[in-house]
C-alpha positions as CSV (number, residue, x, y, z in Angstrom):
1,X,0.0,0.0,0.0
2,X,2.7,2.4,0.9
3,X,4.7,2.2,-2.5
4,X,1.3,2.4,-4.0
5,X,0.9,5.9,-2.2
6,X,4.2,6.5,-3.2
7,X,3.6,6.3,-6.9
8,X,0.6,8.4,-6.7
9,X,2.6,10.7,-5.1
10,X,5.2,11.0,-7.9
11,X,2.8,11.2,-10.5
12,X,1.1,13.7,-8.9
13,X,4.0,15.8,-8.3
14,X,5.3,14.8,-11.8
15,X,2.6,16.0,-13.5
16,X,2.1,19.5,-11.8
17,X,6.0,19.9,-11.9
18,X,5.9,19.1,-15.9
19,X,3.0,21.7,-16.2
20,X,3.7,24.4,-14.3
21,X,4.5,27.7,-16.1
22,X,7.1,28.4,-18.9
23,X,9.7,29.7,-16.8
24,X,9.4,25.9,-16.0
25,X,9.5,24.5,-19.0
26,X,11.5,21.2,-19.8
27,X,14.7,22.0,-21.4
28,X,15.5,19.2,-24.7
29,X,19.2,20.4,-24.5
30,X,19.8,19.6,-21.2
31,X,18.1,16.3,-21.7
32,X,20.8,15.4,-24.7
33,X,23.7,16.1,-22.4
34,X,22.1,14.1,-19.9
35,X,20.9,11.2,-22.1
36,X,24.4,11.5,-23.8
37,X,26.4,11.2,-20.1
38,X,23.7,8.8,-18.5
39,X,21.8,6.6,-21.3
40,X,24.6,6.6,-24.1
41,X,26.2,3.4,-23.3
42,X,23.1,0.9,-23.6
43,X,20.5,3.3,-25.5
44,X,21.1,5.1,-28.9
45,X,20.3,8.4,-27.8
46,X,21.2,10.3,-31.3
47,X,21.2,10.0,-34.9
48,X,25.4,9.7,-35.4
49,X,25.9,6.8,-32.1
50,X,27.4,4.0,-33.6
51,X,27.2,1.6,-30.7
52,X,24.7,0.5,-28.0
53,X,22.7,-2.3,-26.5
54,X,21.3,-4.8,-29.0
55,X,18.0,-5.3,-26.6
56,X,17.3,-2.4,-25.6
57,X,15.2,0.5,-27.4
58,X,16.9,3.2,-29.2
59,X,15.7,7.1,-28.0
60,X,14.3,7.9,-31.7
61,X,12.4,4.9,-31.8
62,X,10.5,5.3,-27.9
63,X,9.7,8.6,-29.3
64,X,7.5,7.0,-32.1
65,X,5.5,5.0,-30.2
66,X,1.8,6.4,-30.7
67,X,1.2,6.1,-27.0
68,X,4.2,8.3,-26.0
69,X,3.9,10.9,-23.2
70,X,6.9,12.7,-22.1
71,X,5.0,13.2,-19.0
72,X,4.2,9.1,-18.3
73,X,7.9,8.4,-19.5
74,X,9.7,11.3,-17.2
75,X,7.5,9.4,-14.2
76,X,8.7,6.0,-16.0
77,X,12.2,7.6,-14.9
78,X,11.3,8.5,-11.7
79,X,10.4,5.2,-10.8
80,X,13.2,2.8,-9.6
81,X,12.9,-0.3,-12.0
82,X,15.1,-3.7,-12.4
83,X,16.1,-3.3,-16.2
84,X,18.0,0.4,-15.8
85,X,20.4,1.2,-13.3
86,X,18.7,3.4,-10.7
87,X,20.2,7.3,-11.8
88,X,19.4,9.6,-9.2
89,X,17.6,11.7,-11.4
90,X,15.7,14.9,-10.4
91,X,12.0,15.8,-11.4
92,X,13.9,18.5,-13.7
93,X,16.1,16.1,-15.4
94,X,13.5,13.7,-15.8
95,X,11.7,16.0,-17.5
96,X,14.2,17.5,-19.5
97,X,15.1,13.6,-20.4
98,X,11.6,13.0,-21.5
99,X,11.4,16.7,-23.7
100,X,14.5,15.6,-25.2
101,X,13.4,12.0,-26.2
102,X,10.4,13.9,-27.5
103,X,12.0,16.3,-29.5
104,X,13.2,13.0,-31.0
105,X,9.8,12.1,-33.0
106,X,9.3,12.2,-36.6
């Protein structure tokens, strides 16, 4: 019950964080250095990367997915879970994370 609480919690606060005012506003650029320091060496996180995981997802290609939210996915990051190393990340570089994956779809 209490992680359930938890979860709400982060969503909740998430969500408000992610759209709050433009003075707010997730920042794409800092999301590519991020993604480029934290995510590079099992993702694909841009167009010239060369190598990564073979079983994982690239950036470009979670960005298409028709049900993509870069709010749910800056939660997703939020949310310790067994198949990425747990990154300390903030609510601000999660969302900044998610803008830049976002920024990503074509």
């Amino acid at each position: 019950m209490r992680r359930h609480v938890r979860r709400i919690w982060l969503l909740l606060a998430t969500v408000s964080g992610l759209t709050a005012s433009p003075v707010f506003a997730a920042d794409p650029d800092h999301g590519a250095d991020l993604a480029r320091r934290w995510c590079a060496s099992c993702h694909v996180v841009t167009s010239g990367q060369t190598q990564a995981s073979a079983d994982v997802p690239s950036f470009a290609s979670v960005a298409r997915r028709p049900d993509f939210s870069a709010e749910r996915l800056a939660f997703f990051l939020l949310d310790p879970h067994p198949k990425m190393p747990n990154f300390p990340l903030s609510r601000i570089e999660a969302a900044d994370l998610a803008a830049y994956i976002g920024s990503l779809r074509q």
